[in-house]
Every structure is written in structure tokens, then in C-alpha cells.
N, C-alpha and C positions, 0 to 999 in steps of 0.2 A: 375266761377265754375271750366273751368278748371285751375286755378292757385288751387284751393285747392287739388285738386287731384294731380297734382304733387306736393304739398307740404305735401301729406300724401305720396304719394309713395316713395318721399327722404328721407321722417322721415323712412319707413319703409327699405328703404335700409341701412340708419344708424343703425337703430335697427340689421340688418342683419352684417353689417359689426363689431357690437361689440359683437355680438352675437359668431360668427367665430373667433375673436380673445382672447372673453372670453374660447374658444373652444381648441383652439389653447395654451394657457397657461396655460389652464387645462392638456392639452395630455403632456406637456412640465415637469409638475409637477408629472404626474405619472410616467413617464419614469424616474425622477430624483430618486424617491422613490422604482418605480422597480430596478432599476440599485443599490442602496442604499439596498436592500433588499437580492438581489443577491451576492455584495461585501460580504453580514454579513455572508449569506449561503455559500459561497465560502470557508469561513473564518473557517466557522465551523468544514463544512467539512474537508476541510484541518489537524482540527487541533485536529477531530475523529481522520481520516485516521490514523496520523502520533501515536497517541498512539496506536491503533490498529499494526500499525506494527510497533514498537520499543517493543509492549510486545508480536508481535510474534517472533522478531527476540533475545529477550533475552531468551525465551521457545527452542528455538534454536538452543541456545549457550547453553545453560542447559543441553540440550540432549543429544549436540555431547560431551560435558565436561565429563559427564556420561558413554557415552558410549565409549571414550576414557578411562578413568578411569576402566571400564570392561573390557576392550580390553587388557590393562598394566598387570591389574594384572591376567587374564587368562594367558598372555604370561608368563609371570612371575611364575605360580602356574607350568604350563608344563615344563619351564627350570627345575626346583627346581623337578618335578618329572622324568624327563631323566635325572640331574646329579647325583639324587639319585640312578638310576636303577644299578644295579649290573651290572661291566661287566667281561667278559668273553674272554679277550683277545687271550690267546693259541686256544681258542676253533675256534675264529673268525680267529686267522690267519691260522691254518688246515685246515677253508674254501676255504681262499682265495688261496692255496698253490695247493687246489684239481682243484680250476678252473682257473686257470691261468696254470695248466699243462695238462689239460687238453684237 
């Protein structure tokens, strides 16, 4: 009797031992598939990210193009109205002639 019982308790540690190793290449397999899962979301992300910010940085470039081009021709509107203005040269140098003797 007792050989049978240790030959139920061996079979039962075999059972345990494949048991653990079927355990073991299971965890082996989802890690493979997490890690696989993660690469792709990695990937995505990444490849969001990157059109998000190449169409912020072309809204960007838009902007400032813009608002250099506003910038130009304001300057430009203000030459063109002081080279228009009338001047007054004799008037200005009687200024200059009162304060400098002054």
C-alpha cells in the first residue's frame, strides 16, 4: 500500500511540475504579446504625435509668414506716408537756429 501512495504522490508532483511549466510558458507568451502590443502602441503613438506636431508647426510658420507680411507692408504704408508729408524746411531750420542760440 505504501508503494501505491508514493506512486500517486510522484504522479501528483509530475502533474504539478507540468502544471508550473505549462504556467510558466503561458506567462512567457503573454509577456511576448504584451511587449508586441506595446511596440504597436508605441508606434502609433509616435506616429500621432509626429503629425500633430508637423501641422502645428506648419500653423506656425503660417502665422509668423502672415504676420511678417503685415509687419512689411505696415512699414512700408508709414514710409510712403512720411515721405509724402509735406516739409517745411526754412520753417524747421528757424527752429533749429532759435534753439541752438539759445
Amino acid at each position: 500500500m505504501a508503494e501505491k501512495e508514493v506512486n500517486t504522490i510522484t504522479h501528483l508532483l509530475e502533474i504539478e511540475q507540468r502544471a508550473s511549466a505549462m504556467t510558466l510558458k503561458a506567462q512567457e507568451d503573454a509577456d511576448k504579446k504584451i511587449a508586441a502590443a506595446k511596440a504597436q502602441a508605441d508606434s502609433e503613438f509616435k506616429s500621432q504625435y509626429e503629425k500633430i506636431v508637423n501641422s502645428a508647426e506648419q500653423s506656425y510658420e503660417q502665422k509668423i509668414t502672415a504676420l511678417e507680411n503685415d509687419k512689411a507692408q505696415k512699414i512700408a504704408a508709414y514710409r510712403e506716408k512720411i515721405m509724402a508729408a509735406p516739409q517745411d524746411k526754412p520753417s524747421f531750420n528757424s527752429y533749429l537756429d532759435s534753439v541752438l542760440q539759445a
